[in-house]
LUMBA-620019 format. One line per 3 residues: for each residue x, y, z of N, C-alpha, C. Coordinates in nm, 4 decimals. Example, Ala and Ser with C-alpha at 12.3 -4.5 7.8 and 13.67 -1.06 7.14 Angstrom:
2
1.3190,-0.5690,0.7800,1.2300,-0.4500,0.7800,1.3200,-0.3300,0.7800 ~ 1.2850,-0.2250,0.7080,1.3670,-0.1060,0.7140,1.2900,0.0030,0.7870
This chain:
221
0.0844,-0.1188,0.0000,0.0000,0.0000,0.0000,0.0881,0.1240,0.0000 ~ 0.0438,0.1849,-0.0269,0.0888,0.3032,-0.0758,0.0127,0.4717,0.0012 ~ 0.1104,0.5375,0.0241,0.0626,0.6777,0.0887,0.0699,0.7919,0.0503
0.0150,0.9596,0.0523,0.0527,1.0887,0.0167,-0.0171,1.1653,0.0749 ~ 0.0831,1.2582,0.0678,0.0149,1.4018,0.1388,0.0611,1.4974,0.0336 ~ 0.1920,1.5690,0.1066,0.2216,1.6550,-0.0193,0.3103,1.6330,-0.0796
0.3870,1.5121,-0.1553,0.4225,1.4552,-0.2026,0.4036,1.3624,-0.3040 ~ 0.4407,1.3498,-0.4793,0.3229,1.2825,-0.5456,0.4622,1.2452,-0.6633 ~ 0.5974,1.2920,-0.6176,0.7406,1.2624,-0.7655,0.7413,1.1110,-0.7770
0.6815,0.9993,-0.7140,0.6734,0.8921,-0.7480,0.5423,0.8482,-0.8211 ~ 0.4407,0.9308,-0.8301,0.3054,0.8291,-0.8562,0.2954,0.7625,-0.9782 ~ 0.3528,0.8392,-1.1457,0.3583,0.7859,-1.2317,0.4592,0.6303,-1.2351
0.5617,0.6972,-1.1759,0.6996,0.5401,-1.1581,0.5947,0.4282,-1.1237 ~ 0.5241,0.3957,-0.9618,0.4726,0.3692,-0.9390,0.3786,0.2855,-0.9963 ~ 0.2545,0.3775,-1.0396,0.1878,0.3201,-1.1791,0.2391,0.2015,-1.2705
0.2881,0.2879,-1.3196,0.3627,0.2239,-1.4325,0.3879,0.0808,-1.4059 ~ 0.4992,0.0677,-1.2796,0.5520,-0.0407,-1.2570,0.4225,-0.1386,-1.1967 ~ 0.3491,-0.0992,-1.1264,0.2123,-0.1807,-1.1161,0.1406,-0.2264,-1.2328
0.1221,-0.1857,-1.3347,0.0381,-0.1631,-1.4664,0.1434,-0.2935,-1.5053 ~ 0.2659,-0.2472,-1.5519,0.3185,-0.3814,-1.6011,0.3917,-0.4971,-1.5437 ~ 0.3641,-0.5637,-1.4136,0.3674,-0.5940,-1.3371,0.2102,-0.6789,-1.2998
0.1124,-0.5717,-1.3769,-0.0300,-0.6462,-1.3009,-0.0431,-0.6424,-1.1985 ~ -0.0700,-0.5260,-1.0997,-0.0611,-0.5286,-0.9861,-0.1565,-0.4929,-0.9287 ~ -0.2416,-0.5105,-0.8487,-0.3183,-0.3896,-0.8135,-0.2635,-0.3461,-0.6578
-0.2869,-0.2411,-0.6506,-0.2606,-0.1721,-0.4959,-0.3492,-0.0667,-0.4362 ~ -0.3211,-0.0591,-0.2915,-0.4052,0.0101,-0.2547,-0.3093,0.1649,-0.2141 ~ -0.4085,0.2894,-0.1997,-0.3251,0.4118,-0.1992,-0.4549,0.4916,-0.1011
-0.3749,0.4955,-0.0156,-0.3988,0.6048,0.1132,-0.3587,0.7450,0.1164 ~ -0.4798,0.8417,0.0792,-0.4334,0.9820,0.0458,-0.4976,1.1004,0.1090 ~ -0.4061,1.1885,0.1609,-0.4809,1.2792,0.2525,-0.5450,1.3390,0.1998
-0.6446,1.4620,0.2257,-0.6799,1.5544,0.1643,-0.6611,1.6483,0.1129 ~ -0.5279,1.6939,0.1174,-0.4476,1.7355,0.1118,-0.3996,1.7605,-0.0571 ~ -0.3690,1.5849,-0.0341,-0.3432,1.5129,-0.1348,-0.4435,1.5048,-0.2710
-0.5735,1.4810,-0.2196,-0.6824,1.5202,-0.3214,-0.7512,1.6588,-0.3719 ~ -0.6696,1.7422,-0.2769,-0.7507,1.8596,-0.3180,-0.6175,1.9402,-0.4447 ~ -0.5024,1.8469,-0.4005,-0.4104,1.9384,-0.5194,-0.4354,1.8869,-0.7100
-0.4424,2.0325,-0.7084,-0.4556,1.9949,-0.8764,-0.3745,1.9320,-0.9268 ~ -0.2326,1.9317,-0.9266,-0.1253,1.8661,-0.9321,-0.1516,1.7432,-0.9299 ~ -0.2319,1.6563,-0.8710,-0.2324,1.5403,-0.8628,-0.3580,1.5040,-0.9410
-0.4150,1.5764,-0.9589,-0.5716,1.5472,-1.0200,-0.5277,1.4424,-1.1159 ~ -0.5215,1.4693,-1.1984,-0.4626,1.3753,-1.3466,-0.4039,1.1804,-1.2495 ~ -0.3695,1.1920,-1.2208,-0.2885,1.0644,-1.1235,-0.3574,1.0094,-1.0641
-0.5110,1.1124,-1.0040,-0.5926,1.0209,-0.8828,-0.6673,0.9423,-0.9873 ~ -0.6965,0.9820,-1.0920,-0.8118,0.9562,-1.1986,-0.7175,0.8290,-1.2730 ~ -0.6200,0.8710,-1.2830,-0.5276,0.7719,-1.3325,-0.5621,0.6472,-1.2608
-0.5243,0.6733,-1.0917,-0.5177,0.5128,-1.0383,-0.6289,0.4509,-1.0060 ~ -0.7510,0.5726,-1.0077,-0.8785,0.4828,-1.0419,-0.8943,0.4527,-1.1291 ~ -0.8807,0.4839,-1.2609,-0.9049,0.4385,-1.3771,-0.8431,0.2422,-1.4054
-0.7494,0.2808,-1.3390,-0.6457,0.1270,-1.3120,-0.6950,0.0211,-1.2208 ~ -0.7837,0.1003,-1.1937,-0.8610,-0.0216,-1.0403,-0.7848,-0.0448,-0.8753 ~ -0.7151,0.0678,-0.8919,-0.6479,0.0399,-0.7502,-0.7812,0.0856,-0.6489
-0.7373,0.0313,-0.5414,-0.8372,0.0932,-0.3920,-0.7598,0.2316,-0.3610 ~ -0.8400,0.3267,-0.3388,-0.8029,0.4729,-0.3184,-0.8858,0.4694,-0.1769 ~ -0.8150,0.5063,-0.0498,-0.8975,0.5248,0.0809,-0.8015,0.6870,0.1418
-0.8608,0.6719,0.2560,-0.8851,0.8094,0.3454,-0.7255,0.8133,0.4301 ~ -0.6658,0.9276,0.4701,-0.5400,0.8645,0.5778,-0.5607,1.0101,0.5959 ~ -0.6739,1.0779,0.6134,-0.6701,1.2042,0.7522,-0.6810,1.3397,0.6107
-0.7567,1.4518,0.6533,-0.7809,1.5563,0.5832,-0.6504,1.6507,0.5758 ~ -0.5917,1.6963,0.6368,-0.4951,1.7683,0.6873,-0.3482,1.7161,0.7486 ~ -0.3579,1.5730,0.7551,-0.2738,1.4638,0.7756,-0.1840,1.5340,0.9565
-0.3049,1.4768,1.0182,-0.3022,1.5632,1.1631,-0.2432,1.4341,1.2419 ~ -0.1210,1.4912,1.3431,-0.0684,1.3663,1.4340,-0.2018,1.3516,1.5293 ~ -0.2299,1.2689,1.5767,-0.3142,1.2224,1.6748,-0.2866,1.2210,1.7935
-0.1560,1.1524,1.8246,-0.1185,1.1560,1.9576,0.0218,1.1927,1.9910 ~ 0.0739,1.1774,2.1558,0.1766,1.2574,2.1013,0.3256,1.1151,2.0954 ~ 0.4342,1.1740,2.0607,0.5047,1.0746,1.9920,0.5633,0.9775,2.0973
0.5976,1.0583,2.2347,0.6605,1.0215,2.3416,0.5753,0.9487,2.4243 ~ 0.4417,0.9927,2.3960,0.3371,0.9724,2.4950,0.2112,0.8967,2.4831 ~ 0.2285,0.7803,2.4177,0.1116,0.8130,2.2480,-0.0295,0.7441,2.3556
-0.0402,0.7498,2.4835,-0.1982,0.7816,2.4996,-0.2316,0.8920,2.5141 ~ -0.1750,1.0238,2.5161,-0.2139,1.1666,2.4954,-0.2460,1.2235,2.3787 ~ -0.3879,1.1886,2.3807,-0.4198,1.3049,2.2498,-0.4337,1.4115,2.2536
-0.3858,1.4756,2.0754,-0.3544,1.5907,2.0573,-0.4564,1.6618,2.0020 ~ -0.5496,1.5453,1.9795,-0.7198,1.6289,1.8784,-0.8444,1.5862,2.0187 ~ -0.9481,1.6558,1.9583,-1.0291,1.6285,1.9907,-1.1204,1.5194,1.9374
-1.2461,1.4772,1.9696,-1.3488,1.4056,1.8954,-1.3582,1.4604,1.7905 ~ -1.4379,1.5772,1.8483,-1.4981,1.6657,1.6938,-1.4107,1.7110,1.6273 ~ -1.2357,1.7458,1.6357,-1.1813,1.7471,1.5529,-1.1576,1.6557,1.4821
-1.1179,1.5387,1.5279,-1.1062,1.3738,1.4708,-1.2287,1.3681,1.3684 ~ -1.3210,1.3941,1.3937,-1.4175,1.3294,1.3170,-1.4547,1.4489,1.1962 ~ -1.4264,1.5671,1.2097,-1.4617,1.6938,1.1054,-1.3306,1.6956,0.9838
-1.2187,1.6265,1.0413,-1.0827,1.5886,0.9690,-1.1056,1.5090,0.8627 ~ -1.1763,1.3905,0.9306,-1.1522,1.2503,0.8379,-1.2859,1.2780,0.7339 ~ -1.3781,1.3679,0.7988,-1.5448,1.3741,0.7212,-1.4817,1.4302,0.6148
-1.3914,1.5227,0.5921,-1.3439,1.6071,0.4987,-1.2575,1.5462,0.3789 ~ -1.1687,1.4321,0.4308,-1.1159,1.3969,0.3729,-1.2387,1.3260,0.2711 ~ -1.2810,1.2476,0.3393,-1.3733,1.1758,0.2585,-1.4527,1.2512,0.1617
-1.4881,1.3344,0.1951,-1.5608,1.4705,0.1031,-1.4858,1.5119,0.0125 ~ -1.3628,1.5386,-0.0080,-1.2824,1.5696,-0.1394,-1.2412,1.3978,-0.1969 ~ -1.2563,1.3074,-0.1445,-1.2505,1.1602,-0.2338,-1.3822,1.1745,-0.2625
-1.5125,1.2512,-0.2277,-1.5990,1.2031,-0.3113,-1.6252,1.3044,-0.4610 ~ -1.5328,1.3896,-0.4926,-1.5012,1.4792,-0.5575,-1.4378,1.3603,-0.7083 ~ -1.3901,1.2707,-0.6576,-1.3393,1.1553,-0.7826,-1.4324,1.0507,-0.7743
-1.5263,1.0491,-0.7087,-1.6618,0.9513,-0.7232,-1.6138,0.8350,-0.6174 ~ -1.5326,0.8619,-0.5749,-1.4859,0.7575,-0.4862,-1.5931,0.7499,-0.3276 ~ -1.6879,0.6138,-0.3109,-1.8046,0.6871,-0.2063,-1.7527,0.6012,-0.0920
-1.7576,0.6719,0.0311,-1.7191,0.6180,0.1743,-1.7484,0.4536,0.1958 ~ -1.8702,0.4267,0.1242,-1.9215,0.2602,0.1249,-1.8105,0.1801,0.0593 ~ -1.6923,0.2229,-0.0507,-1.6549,0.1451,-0.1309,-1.5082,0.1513,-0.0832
-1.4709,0.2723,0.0588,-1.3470,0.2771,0.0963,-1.3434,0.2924,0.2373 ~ -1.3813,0.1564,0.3043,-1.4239,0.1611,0.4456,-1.2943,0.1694,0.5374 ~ -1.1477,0.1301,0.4535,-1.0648,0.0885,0.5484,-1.0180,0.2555,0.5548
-0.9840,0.3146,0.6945,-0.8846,0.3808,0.7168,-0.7541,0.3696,0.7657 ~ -0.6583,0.4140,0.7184,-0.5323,0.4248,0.7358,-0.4679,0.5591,0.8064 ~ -0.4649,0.5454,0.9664,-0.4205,0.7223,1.0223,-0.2920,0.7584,0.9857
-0.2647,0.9129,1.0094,-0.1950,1.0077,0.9398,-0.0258,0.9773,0.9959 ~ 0.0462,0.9692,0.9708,0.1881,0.8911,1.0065,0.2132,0.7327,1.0989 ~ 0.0992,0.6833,1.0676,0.0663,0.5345,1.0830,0.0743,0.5509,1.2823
-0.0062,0.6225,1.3013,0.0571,0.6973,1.4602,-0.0722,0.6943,1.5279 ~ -0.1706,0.5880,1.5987,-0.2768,0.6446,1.6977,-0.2277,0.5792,1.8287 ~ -0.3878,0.5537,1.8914,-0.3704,0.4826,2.0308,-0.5166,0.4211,2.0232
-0.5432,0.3727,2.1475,-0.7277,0.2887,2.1198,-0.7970,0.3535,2.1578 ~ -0.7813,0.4838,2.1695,-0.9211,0.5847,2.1274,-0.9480,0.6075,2.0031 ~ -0.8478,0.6726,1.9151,-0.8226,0.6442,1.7590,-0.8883,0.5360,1.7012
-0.8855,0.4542,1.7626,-0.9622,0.3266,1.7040,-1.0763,0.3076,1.7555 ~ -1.0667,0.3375,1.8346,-1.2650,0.3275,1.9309,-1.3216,0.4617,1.8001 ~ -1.2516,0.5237,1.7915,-1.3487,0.6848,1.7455,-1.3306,0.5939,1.5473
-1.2958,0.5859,1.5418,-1.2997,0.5248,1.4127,-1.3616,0.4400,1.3509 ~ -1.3578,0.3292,1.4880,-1.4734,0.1866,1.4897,-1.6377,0.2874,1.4967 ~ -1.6188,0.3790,1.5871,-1.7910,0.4367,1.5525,-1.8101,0.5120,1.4562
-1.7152,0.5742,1.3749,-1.7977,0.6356,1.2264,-1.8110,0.4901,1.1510 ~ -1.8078,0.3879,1.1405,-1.8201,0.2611,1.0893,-1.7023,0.2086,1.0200 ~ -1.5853,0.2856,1.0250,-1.4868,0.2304,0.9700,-1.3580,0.1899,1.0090
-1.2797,0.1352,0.9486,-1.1950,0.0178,0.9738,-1.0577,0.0300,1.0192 ~ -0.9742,0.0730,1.0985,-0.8491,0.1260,1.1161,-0.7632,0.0082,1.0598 ~ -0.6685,0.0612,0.9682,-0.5979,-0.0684,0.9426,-0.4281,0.0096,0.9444
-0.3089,-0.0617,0.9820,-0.1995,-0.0484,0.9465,-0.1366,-0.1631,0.8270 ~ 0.0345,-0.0893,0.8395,0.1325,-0.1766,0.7613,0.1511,-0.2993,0.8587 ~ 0.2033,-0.3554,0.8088,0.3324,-0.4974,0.8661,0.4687,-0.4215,0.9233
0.4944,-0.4913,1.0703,0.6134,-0.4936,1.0586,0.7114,-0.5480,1.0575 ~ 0.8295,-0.5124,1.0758,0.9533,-0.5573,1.0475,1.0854,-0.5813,0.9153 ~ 1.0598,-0.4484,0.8565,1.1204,-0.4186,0.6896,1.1103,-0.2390,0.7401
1.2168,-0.1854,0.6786,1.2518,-0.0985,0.6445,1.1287,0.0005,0.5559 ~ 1.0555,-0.0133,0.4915,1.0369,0.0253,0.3794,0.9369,0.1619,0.4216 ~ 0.9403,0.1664,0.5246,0.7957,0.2988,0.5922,0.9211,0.4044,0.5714
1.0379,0.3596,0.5936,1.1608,0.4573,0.5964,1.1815,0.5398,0.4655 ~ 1.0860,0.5076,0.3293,1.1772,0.5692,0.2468,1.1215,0.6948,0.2497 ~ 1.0703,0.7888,0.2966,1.0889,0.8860,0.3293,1.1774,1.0000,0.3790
1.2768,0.9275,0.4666,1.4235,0.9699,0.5162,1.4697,1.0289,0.3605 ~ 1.6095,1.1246,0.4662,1.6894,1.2127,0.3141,1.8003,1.2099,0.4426 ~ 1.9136,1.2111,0.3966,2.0572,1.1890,0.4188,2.0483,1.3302,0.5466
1.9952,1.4755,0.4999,2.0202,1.5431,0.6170,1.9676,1.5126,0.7831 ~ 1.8695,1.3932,0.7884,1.8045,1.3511,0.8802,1.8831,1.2896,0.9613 ~ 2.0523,1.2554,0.9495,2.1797,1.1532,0.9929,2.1679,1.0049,0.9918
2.1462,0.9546,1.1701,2.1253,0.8018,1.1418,1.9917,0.7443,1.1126 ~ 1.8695,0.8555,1.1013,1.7340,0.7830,1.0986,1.7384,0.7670,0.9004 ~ 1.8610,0.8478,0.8738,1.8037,0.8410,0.7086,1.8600,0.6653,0.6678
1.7763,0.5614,0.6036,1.7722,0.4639,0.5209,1.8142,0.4549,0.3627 ~ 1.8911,0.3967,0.3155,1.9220,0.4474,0.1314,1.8673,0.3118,0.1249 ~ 1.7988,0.3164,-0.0348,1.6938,0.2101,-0.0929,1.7473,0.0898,-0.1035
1.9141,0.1090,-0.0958,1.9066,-0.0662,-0.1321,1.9160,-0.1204,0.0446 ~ 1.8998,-0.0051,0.1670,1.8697,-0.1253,0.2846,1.7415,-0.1202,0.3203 ~ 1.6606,-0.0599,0.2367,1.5236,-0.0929,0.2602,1.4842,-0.1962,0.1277
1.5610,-0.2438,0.0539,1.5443,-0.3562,-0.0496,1.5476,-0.4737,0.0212 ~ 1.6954,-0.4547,0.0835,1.7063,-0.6014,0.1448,1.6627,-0.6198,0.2792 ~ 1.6163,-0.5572,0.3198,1.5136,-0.5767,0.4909,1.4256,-0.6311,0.4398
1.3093,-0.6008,0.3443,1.2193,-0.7011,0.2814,1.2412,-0.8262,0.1990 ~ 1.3508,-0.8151,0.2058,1.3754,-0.9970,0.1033,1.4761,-1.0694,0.2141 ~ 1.5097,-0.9733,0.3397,1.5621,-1.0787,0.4379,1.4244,-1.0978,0.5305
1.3242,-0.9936,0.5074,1.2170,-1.0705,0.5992,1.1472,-1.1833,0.5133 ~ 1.1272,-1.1872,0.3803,1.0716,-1.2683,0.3169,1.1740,-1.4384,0.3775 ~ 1.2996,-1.4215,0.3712,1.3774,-1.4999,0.3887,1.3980,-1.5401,0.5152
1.3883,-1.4924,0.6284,1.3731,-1.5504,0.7603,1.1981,-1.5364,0.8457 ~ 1.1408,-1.4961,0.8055,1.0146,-1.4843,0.8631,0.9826,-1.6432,0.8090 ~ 0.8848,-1.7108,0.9266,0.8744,-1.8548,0.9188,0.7109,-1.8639,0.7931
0.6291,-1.7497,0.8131,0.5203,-1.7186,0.7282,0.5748,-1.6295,0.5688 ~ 0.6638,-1.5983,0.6093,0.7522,-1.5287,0.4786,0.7142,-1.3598,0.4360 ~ 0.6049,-1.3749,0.3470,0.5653,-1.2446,0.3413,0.3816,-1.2563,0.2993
0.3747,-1.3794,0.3390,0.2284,-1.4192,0.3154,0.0820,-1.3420,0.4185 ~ 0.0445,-1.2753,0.3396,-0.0195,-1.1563,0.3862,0.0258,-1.0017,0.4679 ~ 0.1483,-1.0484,0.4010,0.2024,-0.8871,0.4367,0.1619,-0.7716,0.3832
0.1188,-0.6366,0.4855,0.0671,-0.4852,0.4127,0.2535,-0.4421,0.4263 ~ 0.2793,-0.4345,0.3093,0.4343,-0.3253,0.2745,0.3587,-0.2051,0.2564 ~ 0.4274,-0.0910,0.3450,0.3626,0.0229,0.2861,0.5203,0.1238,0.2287
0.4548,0.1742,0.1339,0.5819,0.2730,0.0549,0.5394,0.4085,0.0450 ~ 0.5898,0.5085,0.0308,0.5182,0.6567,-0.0296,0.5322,0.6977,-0.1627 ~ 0.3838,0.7662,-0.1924,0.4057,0.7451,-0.3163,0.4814,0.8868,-0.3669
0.5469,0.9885,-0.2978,0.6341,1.0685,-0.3056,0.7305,1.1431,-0.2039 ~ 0.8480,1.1669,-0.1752,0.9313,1.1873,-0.1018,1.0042,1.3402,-0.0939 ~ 1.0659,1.3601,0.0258,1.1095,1.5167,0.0334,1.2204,1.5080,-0.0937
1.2792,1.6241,-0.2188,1.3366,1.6169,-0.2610,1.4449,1.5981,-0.2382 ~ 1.4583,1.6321,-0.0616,1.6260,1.5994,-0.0825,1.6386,1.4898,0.0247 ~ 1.5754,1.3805,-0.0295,1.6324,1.2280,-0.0876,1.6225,1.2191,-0.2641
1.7107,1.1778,-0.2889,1.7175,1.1808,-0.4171,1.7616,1.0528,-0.4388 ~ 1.7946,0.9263,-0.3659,1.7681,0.7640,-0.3902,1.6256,0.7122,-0.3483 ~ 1.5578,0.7509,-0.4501,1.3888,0.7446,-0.4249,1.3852,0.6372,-0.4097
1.3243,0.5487,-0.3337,1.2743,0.3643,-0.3565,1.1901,0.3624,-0.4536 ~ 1.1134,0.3948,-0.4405,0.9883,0.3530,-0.5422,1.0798,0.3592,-0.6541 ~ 1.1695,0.3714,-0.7249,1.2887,0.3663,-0.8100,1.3089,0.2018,-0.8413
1.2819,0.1664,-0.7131,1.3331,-0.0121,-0.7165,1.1971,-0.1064,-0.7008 ~ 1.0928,-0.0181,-0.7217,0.9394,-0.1135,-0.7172,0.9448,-0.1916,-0.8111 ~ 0.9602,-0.1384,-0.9244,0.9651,-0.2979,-1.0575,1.0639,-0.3790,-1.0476
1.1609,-0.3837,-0.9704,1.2104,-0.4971,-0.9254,1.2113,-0.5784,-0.8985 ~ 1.1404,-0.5230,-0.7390,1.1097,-0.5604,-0.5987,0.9620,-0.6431,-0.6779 ~ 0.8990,-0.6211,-0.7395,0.7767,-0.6449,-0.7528,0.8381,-0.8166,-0.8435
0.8647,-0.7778,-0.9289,0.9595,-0.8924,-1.0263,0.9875,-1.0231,-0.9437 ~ 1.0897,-0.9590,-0.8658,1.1816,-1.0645,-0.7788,1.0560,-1.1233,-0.6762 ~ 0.9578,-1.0417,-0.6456,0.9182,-1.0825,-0.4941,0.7356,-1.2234,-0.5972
0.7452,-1.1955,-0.7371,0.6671,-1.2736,-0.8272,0.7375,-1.3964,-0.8946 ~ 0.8838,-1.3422,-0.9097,0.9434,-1.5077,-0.9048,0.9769,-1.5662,-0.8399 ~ 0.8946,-1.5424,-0.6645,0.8926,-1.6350,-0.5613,0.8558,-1.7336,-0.5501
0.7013,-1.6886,-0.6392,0.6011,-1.7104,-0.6279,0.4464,-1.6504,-0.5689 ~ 0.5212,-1.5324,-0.5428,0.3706,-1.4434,-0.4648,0.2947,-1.3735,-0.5696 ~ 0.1612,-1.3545,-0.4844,0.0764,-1.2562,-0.5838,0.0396,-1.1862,-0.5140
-0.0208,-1.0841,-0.5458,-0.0266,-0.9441,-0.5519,-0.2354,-0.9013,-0.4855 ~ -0.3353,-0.8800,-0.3927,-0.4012,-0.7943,-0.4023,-0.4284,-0.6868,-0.2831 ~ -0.5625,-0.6068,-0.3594,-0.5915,-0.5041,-0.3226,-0.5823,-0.5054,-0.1376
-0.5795,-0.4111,-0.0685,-0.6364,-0.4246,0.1145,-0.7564,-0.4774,0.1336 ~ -0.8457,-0.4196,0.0512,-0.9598,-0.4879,0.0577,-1.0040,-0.5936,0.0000 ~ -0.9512,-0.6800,-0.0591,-0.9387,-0.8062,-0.0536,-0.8584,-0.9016,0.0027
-0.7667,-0.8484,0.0312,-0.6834,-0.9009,0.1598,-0.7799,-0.9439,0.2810 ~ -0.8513,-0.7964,0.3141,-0.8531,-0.7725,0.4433,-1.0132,-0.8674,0.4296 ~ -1.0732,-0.8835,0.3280,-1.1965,-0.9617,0.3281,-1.1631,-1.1216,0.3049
-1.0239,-1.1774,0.3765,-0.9955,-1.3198,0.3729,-0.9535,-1.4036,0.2278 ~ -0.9246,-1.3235,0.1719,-0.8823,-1.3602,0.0167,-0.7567,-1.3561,0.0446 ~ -0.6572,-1.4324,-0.0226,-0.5002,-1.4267,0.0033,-0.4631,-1.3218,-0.0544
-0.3615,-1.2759,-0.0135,-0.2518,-1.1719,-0.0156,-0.1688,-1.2343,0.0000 ~ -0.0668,-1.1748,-0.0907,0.0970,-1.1891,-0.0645,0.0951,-1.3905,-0.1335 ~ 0.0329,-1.4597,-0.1428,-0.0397,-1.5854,-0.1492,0.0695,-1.6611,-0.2506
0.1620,-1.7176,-0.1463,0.2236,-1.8042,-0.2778,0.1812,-1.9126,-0.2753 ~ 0.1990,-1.9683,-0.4390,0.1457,-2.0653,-0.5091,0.1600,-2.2219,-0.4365
């Protein structure tokens, strides 16, 4: 799965490498994200392609705090006037709340109020998998030791494929689908690869929401 806010220098790469690849994926986008014209052309794009397009926060607001994370930083009614919004500019691409139940929060960051308040607008809090590098490619070299370069977020996922006893069988990888410019060893650079190598495993490829409705993911043969 895939994420954005204000960031979008990967979405065509991306594409692309899904499209020929056969892929489908899912893409978590703020509002932010949907309200820029800039991206207009791309959202239409990855619906047009059949990917799942869902909600990850209007304003892409931390929730809690980082040190502390049962202290929240919003309110209810902010929580809930955030995410209503987001959903309101996805319904701007016809995309309707019934057909994109899962949410994904705003730097993959809540606590179980977040999820209590989420479970009552009727929808679904979902995260990534862990244990792989790959939430990292965001990092840029001025960040020091938190910054990651793509080929050790390559091989964190093909050494988890390789020592995990389940492998990567129903794993959510999440990537972004654009990065601060100054990283300039973009990953998503190495998705048709990664996608390649991780299909002559033997795995296949679907949406969250078919994942998440008991259909295999990640599902090797």
């Amino acid at each position: 799965m895939f994420t954005g806010d204000e960031f979008a220098d990967g979405g065509e790469v991306i594409r692309s490498a899904l499209k020929q690849n056969n892929v489908p994926a899912s893409f978590f986008l703020t509002g932010n994200f949907y309200a820029d014209a800039r991206f207009k052309g791309l959202i239409k794009g990855l619906k047009k392609d059949g990917h799942y397009l869902g909600a990850h926060s209007d304003r892409h607001l931390l929730y809690a705090d980082w040190t502390k994370r049962g202290s929240l930083l919003v309110s209810r009614q902010e929580f809930n006037d955030d995410l209503l919004k987001n959903y309101e500019r996805m319904a701007g691409f016809g995309i309707r709340r019934k057909d994109a139940p899962y949410f994904l929060p705003p730097y993959e960051w809540y606590n179980s109020t977040i999820a209590k308040w989420t479970d009552e607008m009727g929808l679904k809090l979902i995260n990534f998998s862990p244990g792989t590098r790959s939430a990292a490619d965001y990092t840029y070299p001025e960040m020091g030791a938190a910054y990651r370069p793509a080929d050790e977020i390559y091989r964190s996922i093909i050494e988890k494929e390789r020592t995990d006893t389940n492998g990567l069988n129903g794993f959510i990888l999440l990537v972004h689908i654009g990065t601060d410019p100054r990283r300039t060893d973009k990953f998503y650079n190495r998705l048709d690869e990664l996608l390649r190598e991780l299909k002559s495993m033997g795995y296949s490829f679907v949406k969250l929401n078919d994942l998440m409705d008991d259909q295999p993911g990640f599902a090797k043969r």
